[in-house]
Each structure stands twice: as structure tokens, then as C-alpha cells.
N, C-alpha and C positions, 0 to 999 in steps of 0.2 A: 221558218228555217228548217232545210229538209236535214234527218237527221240521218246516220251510219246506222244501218242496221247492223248487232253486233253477236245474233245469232240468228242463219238464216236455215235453209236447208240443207242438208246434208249433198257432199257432191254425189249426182248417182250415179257414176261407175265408180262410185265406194259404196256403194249401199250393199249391207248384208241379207240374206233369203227375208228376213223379221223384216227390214224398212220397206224392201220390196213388196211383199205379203199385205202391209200396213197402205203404205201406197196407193195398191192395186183394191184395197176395201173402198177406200175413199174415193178413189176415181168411180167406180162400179156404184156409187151412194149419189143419193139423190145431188152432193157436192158437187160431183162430177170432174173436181180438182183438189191439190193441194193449195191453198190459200189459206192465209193469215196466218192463226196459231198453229195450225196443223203442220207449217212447214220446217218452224222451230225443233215443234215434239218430234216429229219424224226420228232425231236423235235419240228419241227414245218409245220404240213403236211397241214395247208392252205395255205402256201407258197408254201411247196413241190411241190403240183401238178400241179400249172400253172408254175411255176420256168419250173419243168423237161420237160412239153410240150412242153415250148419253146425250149429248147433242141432236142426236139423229132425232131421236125421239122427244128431247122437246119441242126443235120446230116440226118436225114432220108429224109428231104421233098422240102429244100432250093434251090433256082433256081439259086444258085453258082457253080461254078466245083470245085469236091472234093478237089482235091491239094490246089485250093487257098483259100477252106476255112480251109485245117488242117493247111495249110501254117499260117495262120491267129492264128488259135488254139495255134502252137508251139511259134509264136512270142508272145502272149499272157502269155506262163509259163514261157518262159523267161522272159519276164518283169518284172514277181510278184513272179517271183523266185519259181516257181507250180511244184515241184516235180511229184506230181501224175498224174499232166494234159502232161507231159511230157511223161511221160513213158510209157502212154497208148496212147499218142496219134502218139511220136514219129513211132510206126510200121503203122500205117494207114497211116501217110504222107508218108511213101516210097510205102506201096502198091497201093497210090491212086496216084503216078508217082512224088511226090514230089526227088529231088535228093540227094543222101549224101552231095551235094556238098555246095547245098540251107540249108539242115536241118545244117550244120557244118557251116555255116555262122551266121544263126539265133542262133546257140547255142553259136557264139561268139559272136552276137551282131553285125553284120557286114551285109549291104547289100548284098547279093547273084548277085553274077556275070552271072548266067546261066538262069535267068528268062527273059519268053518273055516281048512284050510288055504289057499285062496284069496283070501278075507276079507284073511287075516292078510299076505300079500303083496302083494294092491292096498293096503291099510293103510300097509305100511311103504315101497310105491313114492310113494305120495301123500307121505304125510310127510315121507319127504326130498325129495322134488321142492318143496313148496309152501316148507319150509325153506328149503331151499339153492339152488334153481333146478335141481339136478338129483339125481340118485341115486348112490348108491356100486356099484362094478363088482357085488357080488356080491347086491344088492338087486334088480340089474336084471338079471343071471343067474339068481336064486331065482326071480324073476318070468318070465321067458323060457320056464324049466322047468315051472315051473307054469300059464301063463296063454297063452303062445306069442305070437309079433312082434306078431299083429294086435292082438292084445287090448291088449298095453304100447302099442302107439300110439295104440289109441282111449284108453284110459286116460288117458294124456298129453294129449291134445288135448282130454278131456274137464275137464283140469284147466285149461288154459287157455281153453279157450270159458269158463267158466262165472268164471274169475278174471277176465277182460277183461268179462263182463257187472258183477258185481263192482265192478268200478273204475268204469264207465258210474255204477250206481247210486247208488254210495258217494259219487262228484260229485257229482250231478246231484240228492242225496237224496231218492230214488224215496221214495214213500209203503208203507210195509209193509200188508201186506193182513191181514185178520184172521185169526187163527190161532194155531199155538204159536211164542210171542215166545222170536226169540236170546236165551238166558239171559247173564247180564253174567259177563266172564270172571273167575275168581278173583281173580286179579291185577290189576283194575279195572281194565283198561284197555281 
């Protein structure tokens, strides 16, 4: 059931010099548009622009390996139930080597059976973090050992940029773009 988006982009012959400026960042960015949450915040482009940086630089710049940060991404729209975050990011987690076997897990909500030892630790640091809001001592020491400070931090941050897009969208009920649709949770909810 397609839903009313009930905050979209701002009209732009209303846009002030800040939405413009905010805008023309994005366009000029590896983005090369306004899409999804960007078009919401737009409404508010002194957030915009350090919000989407941050962005910038965790796909473009981030000292993670791709897969285990979309891997992180898609666990993240599942959580919050992100259509949009889903759908566009669903194709980038298989071309960046994530498997059908891992994305069909996370989209049931199930640990993924085929991830290495790495996988299997940003896995369990996501889950208790999107859980509980943080991790348990020896989750975040397995991970330390395995992945080292920078990584647990972009990791973390990569879960919050992408939940804070998330909540933008889930409000503002962005339009899902065409692609493979969040499948509905078991638990119908």
C-alpha cells in the first residue's frame, strides 16, 4: 500500500540562499541529487549539511569494508522498518560482496550463518547496540580484538547516521524507490 508522503521537499522557488547553498553541496557530492532523507531535511539545511557529510564520509571515506558497513546499513532498515534505506541500499550490499544468503537473514531478522569471523562481530555489535542502545563489555572487547577502536567507532556512528536518516524518513514518509521491497516482518509488525 503506497503511502502519502507527509514531508517532502521544500517548494524551490521558496527556497532561501541556506536551502539553495545546502542543495547545490549535495548536487556537487559524490550524491549528485537530492534523494530520500535529504529531501525532507532540506527544511532544515543547517542540519543538512554536517548531517549529509557525515554520510559522505562514511560511504565514501570510512576505514570499514564495504559489505560490513551496508551490512550494518540493511540491519539498520530492518530495525526501523526504512523502506527507502532498504531498497537502495539492498543492491550495494550484494555488489559490495554481501550474500543473498546474509541480506535473506537480516531481512528475517536472523543471524546469517555464512559470515566470517568479522561479519560475525560487527553482527553481534549491531544487534546489541540497535537493541539496547549499547553493547555488553565482552561484545565490545570481541570486537576491539577483532576490528580495532576505529572500526567500533565508525561502526557505531555508522549505526546512528543511518538510524537518524531512518527516523527523518519513517516521519516524513519518503517514497521507496524501486527496487527489492523490505519484506514484512514475521511478527507483522
Amino acid at each position: 500500500m503506497p503511502t502519502t508522503e507527509l514531508i517532502s521537499a521544500p517548494d524551490e522557488a521558496a527556497w532561501t540562499q541556506e536551502q539553495r547553498d545546502a542543495f547545490l553541496e549535495i548536487a556537487a557530492g559524490p550524491r549528485g541529487a537530492l534523494i530520500g532523507p535529504f529531501a525532507p531535511l532540506l527544511h532544515s539545511p543547517g542540519l543538512l549539511g554536517p548531517l549529509q557529510r557525515t554520510g559522505e564520509y562514511i560511504r565514501w571515506h570510512s576505514h570499514i569494508p564495504e559489505r560490513f558497513r551496508e551490512m550494518v546499513i540493511l540491519m539498520v532498515a530492518r530495525h526501523w522498518d526504512q523502506g527507502f534505506e532498504w531498497s537502495y541500499h539492498h543492491p550495494i550490499a550484494r555488489t559490495c560482496g554481501l550474500s543473498d544468503k546474509t541480506i535473506d537473514a537480516i531481512a528475517a531478522g536472523r543471524r546469517p550463518e555464512d559470515l566470517d569471523e568479522v561479519g560475525q562481530s560487527v553482527w553481534s555489535l549491531t544487534r546489541e547496540v540497535l537493541d539496547g542502545g549499547t553493547a555488553s563489555e565482552p561484545t565490545v572487547r570481541a570486537a576491539l580484538d577483532i576490528v580495532g577502536e576505529q572500526d567500533v567507532i565508525e561502526y557505531v556512528a555508522t549505526m546512528g547516521y543511518y538510524s537518524t536518516l531512518a527516523f527523518v524518513m519513517n516521519v516524513a514518509r519518503t517514497s521507496v524507490p524501486d527496487g527489492p521491497a523490505l519484506p514484512s516482518r514475521a511478527d507483522g509488525r
